[in-house]
C-alpha positions in Angstrom: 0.0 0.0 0.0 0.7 3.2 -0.9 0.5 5.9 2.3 -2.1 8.3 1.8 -2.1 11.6 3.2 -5.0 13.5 2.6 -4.3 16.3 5.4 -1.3 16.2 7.6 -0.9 17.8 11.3 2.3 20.3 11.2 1.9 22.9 13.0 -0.1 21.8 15.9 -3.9 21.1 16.0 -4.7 25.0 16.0 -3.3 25.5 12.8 -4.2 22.4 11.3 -8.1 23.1 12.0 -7.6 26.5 10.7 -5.8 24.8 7.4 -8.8 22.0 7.5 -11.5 24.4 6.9 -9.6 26.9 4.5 -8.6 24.0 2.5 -12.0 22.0 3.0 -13.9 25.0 1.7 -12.0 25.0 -1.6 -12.9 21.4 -1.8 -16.1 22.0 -1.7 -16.7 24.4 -4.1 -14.6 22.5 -6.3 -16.4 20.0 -6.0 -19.7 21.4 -6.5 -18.3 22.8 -9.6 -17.6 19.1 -11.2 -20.7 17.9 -10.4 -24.1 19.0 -11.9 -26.2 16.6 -9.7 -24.9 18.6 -6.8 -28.2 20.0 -6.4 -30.2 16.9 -5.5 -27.9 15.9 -3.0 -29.5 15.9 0.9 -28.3 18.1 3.8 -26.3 16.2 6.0 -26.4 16.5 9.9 -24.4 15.0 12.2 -26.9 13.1 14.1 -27.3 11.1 10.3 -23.8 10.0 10.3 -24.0 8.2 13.3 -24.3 4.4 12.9 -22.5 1.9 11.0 -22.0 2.1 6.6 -20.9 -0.7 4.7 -18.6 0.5 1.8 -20.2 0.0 -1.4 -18.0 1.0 -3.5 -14.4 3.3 -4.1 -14.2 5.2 -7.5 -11.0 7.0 -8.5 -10.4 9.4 -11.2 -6.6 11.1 -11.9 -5.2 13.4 -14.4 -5.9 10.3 -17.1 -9.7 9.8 -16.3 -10.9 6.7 -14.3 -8.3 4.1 -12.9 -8.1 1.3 -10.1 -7.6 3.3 -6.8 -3.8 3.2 -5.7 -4.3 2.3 -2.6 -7.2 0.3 -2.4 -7.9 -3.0 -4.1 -11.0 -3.6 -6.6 -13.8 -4.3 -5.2 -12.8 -4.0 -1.4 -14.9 -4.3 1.6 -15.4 -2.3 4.4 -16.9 -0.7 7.6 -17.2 3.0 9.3 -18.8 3.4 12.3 -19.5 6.4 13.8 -20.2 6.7 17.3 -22.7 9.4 19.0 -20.1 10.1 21.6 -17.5 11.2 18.9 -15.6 8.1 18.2 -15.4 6.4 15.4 -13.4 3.5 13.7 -12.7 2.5 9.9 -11.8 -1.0 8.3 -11.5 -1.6 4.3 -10.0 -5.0 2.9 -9.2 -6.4 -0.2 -12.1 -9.4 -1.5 -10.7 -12.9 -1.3 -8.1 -12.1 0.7 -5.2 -15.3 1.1 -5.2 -17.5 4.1 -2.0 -16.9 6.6 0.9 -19.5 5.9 1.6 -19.0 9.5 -0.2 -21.8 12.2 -0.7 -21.4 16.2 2.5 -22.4 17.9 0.4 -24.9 20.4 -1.4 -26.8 17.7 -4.4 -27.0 15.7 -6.9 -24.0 15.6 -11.0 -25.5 15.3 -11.9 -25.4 11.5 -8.7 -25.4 10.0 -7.0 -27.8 8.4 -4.2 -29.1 9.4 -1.5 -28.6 5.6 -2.1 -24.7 7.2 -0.1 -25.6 9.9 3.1 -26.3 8.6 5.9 -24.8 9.5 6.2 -22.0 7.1 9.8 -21.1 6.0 11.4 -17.1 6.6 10.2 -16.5 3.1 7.2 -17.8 3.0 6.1 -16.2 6.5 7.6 -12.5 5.2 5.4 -13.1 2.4 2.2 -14.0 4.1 2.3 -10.8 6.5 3.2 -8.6 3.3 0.0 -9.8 1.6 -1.9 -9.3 5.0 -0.7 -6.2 5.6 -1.2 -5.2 1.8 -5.0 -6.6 1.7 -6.2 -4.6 4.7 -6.2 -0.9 6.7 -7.9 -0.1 10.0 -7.7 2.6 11.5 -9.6 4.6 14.9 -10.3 7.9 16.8 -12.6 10.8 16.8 -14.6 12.7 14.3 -16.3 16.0 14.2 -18.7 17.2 11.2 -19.1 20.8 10.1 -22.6 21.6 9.1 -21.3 24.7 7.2 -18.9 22.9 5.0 -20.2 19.6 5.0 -17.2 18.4 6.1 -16.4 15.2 8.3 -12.6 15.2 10.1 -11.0 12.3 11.4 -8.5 12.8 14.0 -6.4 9.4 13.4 -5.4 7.8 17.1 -4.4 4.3 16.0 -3.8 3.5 12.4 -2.5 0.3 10.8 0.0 2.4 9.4 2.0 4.0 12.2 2.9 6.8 10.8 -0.4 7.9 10.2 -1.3 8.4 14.1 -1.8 12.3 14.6 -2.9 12.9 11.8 -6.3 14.4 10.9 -8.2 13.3 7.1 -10.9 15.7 6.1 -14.3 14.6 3.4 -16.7 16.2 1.8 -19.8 13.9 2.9 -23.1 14.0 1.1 -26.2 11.8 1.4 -27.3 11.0 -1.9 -29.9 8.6 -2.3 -30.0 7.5 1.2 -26.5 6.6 0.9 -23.3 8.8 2.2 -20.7 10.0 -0.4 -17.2 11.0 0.7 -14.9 13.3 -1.8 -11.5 13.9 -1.9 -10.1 15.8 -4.1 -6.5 16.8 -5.0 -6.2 19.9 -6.7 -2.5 20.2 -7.4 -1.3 21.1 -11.3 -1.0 17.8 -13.1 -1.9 16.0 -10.6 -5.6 16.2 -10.0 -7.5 13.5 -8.2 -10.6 12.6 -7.1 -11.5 9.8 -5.0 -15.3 8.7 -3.6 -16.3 6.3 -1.4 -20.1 5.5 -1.4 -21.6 3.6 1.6 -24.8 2.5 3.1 -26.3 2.2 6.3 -26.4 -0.8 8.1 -29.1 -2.0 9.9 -28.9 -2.2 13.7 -27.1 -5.2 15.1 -28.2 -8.1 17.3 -29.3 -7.1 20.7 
């Protein structure tokens, strides 16, 4: 995987939210610009973000028109869950993801066959936690949503990727259709991105 950076803490969180929503509000109106069906998208509210979305679906476009995201595999899977008390949590992995060379040291797990168990060699064990590693990204902390931009900010605590803790990431989110849109968009000269991620709700779990 490629490290994605979509806003990154520098100056200390004062500055950074001051950056967010300068930076944020140029999103948005780019955005808006790029997209006529702007106008038949929902307002958004922060009580409507809270729950759990399944990812649906991750398009990218770049400087060459539509292309497999970098980062993500095709057709990934995923969860965000937003809790009411500002936390929140977010998992995508790859479909079909392999099995682990690599068994329990003290013997058979229940369900799995045994020819898993083998000892794997160096090789064989660096390449099944590379593949892991590259098939999945999980990350957790808190959120905040501004109305005014319709913006949703993640303030990273515990990332997969270590160097990612601190950081915040900033989305244009949209309900459209009953589902929730997130846009990022990279404006920079010749390199000009835009990535959406479409979810929908979940329904509540078991009691």
């Amino acid at each position: 995987m490629t490290l994605r950076c979509e806003l990154t803490s520098i100056t200390g969180r004062a500055a950074l939210r001051w950056i967010t929503r300068v930076c944020c509000l140029g999103f948005a109106a780019m955005a808006a610009a790029a997209d006529p069906a702007t106008a038949e998208r929902q307002t958004l509210t922060r009580q409507e973000l809270i729950g759990a979305w399944r990812l649906v679906h991750i398009d990218f476009a770049g400087p060459n028109g539509r292309s497999v995201d970098p980062f993500y595999q095709p057709d990934s899977e995923g969860i965000i869950v937003y809790d009411a008390s500002g936390w929140m949590s977010c998992q995508i992995g790859a479909p079909h993801r392999s099995v682990a060379l690599t068994g329990p040291a003290d013997g058979p797990r229940t369900g799995v066959p045994d020819s898993r168990l083998l000892p794997p060699t160096a090789s064989q064990e660096a390449r099944s936690k590379a593949a892991a590693y590259d098939s999945y990204y999980a990350y957790y902390g808190t959120w905040e949503f501004d109305a005014a931009t319709s913006v949703v900010t993640h303030h990273v605590q515990g990332s997969l990727l270590p160097a990612e803790s601190g950081l915040d990431y900033a989305q244009i989110a949209t309900l459209e259709g009953g589902r929730l849109i997130f846009r990022v968009r990279d404006a920079t000269p010749g390199r000009e991105t835009l990535r959406t991620k479409v979810w929908e709700r979940l329904p509540a779990g078991r009691q």
